[in-house]
N, C-alpha and C positions, 0 to 999 in steps of 0.2 A: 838329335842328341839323345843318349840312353843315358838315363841314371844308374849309374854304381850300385851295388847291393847295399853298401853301408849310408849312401845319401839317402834312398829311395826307403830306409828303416825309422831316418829321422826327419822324413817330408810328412806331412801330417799330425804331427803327434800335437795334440791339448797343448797350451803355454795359458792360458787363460781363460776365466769368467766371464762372460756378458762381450762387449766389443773391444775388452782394454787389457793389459795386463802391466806391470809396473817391471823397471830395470831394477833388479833382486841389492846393486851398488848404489846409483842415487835416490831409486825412487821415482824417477821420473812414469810420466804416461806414455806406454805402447799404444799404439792403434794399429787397423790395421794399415798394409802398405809401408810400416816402417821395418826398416831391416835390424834386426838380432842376433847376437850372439848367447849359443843356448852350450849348457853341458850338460852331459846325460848321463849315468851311470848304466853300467850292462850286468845284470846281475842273472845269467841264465837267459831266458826267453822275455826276461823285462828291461825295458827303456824305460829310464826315470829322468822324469827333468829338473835338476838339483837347483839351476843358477841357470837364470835368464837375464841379461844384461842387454842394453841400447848400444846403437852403436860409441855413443861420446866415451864410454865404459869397458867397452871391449877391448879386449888383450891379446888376441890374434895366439896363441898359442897356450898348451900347457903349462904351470909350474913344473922345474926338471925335475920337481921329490914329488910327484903327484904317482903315488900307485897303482890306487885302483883303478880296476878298467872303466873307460870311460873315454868320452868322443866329446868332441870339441865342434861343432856346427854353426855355422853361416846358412839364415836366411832371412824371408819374410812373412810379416805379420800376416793373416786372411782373414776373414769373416767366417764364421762358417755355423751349422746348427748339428749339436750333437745328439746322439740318440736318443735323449729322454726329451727333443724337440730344444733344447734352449740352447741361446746364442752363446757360442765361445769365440775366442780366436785360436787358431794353430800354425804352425810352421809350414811353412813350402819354400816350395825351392831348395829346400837346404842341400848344402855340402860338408860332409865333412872334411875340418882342414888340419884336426890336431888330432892325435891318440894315442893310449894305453894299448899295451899289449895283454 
């Protein structure tokens, strides 16, 4: 299976501190292994992660008045250690399933 250019831009990318990060609507705890729904804005050569939501939270698409550009992605939570050595979690697997033009 080959990842799309636009999945394969929002597979990896930081969503959290230490092993956890929180659904941006209830609050609730991410771990890893749980699946999210993330939105990103594209501002030039930067992915930004605005809104990270659980899935109990998740909206499966855009608002229709939503302008700017920006992607809508399905994945899951990982472990991982970033460059200054310390634990985060990031996204993989992801797909994108919603977007701005």
């Amino acid at each position: 299976m080959t990842l799309g250019l636009e999945d394969a831009l929002v597979s990896g990318i930081p969503i959290g501190v230490g092993q956890r990060a929180n659904c941006d609507v209830c609050g609730a705890d991410l771990r890893p292994n749980d699946r999210v729904e993330v939105l990103v804005l594209i501002d030039g050569t930067e992915i930004d992660v605005v809104t990270t939501r659980g899935m109990c939270c998740a909206r499966g698409s855009l608002r229709p008045e939503t302008r700017r550009p920006c992607w809508l992605a399905r994945g899951t939570l990982a472990a991982s250690i970033g460059p200054g050595g310390h634990s985060r979690v990031i996204l993989t697997g992801a797909s994108v399933i919603d977007r701005t033009e």
